[in-house]
C-alpha positions in Angstrom: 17.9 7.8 -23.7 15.8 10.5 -21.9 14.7 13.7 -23.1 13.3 16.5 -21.1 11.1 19.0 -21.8 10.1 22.3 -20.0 7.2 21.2 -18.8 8.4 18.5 -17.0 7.1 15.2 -19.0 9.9 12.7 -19.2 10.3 11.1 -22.6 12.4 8.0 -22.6 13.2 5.6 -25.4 14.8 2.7 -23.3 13.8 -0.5 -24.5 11.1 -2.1 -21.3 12.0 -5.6 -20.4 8.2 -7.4 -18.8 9.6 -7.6 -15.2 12.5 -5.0 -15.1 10.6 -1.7 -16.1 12.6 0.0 -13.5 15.1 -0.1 -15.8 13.6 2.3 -18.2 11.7 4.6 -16.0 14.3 4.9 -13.3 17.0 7.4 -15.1 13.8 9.8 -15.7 12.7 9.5 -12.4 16.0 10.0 -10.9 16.7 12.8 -13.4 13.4 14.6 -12.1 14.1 14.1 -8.5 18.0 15.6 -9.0 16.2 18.3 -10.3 13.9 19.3 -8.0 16.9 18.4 -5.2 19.1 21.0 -7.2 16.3 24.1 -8.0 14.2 23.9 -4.4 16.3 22.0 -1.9 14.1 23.5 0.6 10.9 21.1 -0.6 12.8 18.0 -0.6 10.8 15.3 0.7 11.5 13.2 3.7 9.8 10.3 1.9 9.0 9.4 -1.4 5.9 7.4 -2.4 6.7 5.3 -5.5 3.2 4.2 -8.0 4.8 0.7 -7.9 6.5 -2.1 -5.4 9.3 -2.4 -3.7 10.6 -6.0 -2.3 7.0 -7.1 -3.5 8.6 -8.1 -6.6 10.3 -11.7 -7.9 13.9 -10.1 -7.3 12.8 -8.1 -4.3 13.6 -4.7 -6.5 10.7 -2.8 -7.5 11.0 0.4 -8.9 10.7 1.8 -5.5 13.8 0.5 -4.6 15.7 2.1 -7.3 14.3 5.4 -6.8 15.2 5.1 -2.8 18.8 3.5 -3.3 19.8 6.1 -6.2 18.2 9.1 -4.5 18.9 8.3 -0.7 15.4 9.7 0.2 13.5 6.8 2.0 10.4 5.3 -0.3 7.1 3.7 -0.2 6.1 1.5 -3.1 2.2 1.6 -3.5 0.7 -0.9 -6.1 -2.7 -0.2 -7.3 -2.9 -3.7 -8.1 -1.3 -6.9 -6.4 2.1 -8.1 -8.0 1.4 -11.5 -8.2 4.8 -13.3 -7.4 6.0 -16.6 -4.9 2.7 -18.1 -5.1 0.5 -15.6 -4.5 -2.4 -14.9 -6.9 -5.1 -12.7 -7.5 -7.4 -15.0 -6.2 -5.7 -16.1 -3.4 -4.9 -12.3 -2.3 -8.4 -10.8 -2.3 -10.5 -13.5 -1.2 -7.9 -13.4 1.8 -8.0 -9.8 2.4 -12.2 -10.3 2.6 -11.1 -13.1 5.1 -9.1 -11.5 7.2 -11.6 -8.3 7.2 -14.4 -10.2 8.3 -12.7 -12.6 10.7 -11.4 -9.0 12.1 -14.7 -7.6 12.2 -16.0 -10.3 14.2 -13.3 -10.7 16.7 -13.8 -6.4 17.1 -18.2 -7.2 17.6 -17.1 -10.0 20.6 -14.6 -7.9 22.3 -16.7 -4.8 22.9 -15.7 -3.9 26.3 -12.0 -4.3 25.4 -12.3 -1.3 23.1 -12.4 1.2 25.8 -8.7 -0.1 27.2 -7.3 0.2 23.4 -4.2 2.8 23.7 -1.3 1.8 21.8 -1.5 -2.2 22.7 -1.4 -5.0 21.2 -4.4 -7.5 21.7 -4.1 -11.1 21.8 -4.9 -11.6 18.6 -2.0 -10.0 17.3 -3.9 -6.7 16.2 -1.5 -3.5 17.0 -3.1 -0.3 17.9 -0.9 2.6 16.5 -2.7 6.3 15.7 -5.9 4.3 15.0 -4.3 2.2 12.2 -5.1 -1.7 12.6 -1.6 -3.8 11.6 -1.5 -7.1 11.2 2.2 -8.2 11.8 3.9 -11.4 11.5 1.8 -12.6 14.5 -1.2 -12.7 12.9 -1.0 -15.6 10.4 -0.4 -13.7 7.3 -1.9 -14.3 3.7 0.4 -17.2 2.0 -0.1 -19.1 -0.8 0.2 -22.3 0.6 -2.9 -22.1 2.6 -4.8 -21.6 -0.8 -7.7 -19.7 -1.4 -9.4 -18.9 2.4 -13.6 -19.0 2.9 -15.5 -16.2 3.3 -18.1 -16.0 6.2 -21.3 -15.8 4.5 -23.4 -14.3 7.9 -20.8 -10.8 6.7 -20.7 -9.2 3.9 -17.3 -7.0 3.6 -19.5 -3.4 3.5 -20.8 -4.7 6.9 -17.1 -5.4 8.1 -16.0 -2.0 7.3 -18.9 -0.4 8.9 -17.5 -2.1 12.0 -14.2 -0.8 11.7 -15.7 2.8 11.4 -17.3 2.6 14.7 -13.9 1.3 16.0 -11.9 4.4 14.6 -9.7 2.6 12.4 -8.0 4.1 9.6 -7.0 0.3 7.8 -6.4 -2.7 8.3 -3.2 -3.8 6.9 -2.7 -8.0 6.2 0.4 -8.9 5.6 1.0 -10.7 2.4 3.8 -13.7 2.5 6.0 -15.5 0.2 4.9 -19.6 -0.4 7.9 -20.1 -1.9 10.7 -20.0 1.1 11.4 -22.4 3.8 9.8 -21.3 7.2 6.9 -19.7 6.8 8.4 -17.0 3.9 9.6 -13.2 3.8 6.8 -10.8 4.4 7.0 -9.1 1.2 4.2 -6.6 2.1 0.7 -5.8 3.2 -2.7 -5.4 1.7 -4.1 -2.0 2.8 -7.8 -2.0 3.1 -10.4 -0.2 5.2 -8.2 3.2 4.6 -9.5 6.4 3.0 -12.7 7.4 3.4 -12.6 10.7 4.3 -14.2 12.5 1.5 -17.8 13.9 1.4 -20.1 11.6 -0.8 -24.0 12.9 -1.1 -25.5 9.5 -1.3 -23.5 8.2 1.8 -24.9 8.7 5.3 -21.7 7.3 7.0 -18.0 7.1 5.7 -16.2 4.0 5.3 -12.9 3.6 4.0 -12.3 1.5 0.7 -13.1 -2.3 0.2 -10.5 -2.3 -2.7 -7.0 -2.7 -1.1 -4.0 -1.5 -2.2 -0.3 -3.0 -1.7 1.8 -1.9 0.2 5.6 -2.4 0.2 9.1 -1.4 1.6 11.2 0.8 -1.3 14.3 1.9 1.1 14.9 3.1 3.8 12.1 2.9 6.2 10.1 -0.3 8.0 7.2 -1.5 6.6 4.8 -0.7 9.8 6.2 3.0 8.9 5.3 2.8 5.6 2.1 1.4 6.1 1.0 3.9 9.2 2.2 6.9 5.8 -0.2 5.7 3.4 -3.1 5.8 6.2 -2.3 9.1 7.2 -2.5 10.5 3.7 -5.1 8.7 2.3 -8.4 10.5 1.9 -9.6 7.8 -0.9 -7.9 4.5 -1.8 -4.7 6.1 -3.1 -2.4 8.4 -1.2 -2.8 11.6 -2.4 1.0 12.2 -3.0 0.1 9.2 -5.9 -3.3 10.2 -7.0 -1.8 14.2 -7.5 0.7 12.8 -9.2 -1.5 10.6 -11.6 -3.6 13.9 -11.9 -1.2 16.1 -12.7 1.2 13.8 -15.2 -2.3 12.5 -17.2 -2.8 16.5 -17.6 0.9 17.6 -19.3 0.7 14.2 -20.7 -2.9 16.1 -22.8 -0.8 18.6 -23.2 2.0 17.3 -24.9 -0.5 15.3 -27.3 
C-alpha cells in the first residue's frame, strides 16, 4: 500500500524482501512518475536516472529496470556502491578499478604523441574516444572475478593517475565489470565510472580532478550501456549525477519535513 501526501513524499507499507526491494518502492515511484507525466507532460524526461542497478543485479532486474519497463522512459541505474553479485566482490572491484586506472595512466604517459591524432578513435588498446569520455568496452579485458584480486603498481599512486587523465581531457574512465559465473568470458553487467566529476571549485585544490571513488554504472531500459555511461559523464559535476544528488537533496529535505 502507498500513500501520498501533498508534498510529494511517498509513504509505502509493502513488506521489503533483501534482494527484491523493487518490489516495494516501484508502485511509488511509478505512481510519482504517472504523475508528473499527467500534470506537466511538457517536462517529461527523455531519460531517467534510477539511485540503484539495473541488470547489475543476481536476476538481471534492478530497480531501474522496473521503473524503465513500467514507465517506457529509457533509464540509467547508478549505484553508489557496487552490487556485489556472480563473483564479484568488493575487493575484487576496487582494487581492479585502481588497476585498470593506473595501467591506463601509463599506457596515456608512453603514447604522448598519439594524443594529438585522438578524434573519435579507438586505439589499440581498446580505449574509445567519444566527447572526451574514456570506455573501456569488451575489448579491453574487463574486471571478472575469476582473475581474482589484480596488483596495484606501486611506482603510481591513483591521485597521480587521475592527474594524468586531466591533462588528457578525459571526463572518466569507465571499466567494465563482468560476470564469473557464465561460460565464455560472462555478461558485461556494467561499468565502474571513475575519473568523472570534478568540475566544481575547491579552495585548497590547485588543479581539478575527477573522483577516485567510482560509481556503477548499469543498463535500466531502453538505452546501451556506452549511452548510459557517456549521460552520467556529462552530468556529473562531482561523483554523482546531479539528477541523483538533487534528488537525494531534495527527498532528505521533505523527508525533515515530514518528521
Amino acid at each position: 500500500m502507498t500513500r501520498m501526501t501533498n508534498s510529494g513524499v511517498s509513504h509505502s507499507t509493502c513488506t521489503c524482501f533483501f534482494i527484491y526491494p523493487a518490489f516495494r518502492e516501484i508502485e511509488p515511484l511509478r505512481t510519482l512518475i504517472q504523475r508528473q507525466c499527467d500534470q506537466t507532460p511538457d517536462v517529461t524526461p527523455d531519460v531517467i536516472m534510477v539511485d540503484g542497478n539495473g541488470i547489475l543485479h543476481e536476476r538481471r532486474a534492478g530497480i531501474a529496470c522496473f521503473v524503465g519497463i513500467l514507465t517506457g522512459i529509457p533509464t540509467v541505474g547508478v549505484g553508489k556502491t557496487v552490487y556485489c553479485t556472480d563473483g564479484l566482490t568488493v575487493d575484487i572491484t576496487e582494487q581492479g578499478v585502481v588497476h585498470h586506472v593506473q595501467t591506463l595512466a601509463k599506457y596515456l604517459l608512453s603514447h604522448k604523441e598519439d594524443d594529438k591524432s585522438r578524434n573519435n578513435t579507438t586505439n589499440g588498446d581498446g580505449v574509445s574516444d567519444t566527447n572526451n569520455a574514456v570506455v573501456l568496452m569488451s575489448s579491453i579485458h574487463p574486471i571478472n572475478p575469476r582473475d581474482g584480486v589484480l596488483q596495484q603498481h606501486e611506482e603510481m599512486t591513483v591521485e597521480e593517475a587521475l592527474a594524468v587523465f586531466s591533462q588528457h581531457k578525459y571526463s572518466g574512465l569507465a571499466i567494465p565489470l563482468q560476470s564469473g559465473e557464465e561460460p565464455n568470458g560472462g555478461t558485461i553487467l556494467g561499468v565502474a565510472l571513475v575519473g568523472h566529476g570534478g568540475r566544481t571549485q575547491h579552495q585548497k585544490r590547485q588543479q581539478q580532478t575527477g573522483t577516485k571513488k567510482p560509481i556503477y554504472i548499469s543498463v535500466g531500459h531502453g538505452l546501451s550501456l556506452q549511452e548510459a555511461v557517456e549521460l552520467c559523464c556529462d552530468l556529473s559535476l562531482t561523483r554523482i549525477p546531479e539528477p541523483v544528488r538533487q534528488a537525494d537533496l531534495i527527498g532528505r529535505e521533505l523527508i525533515r519535513q515530514e518528521q
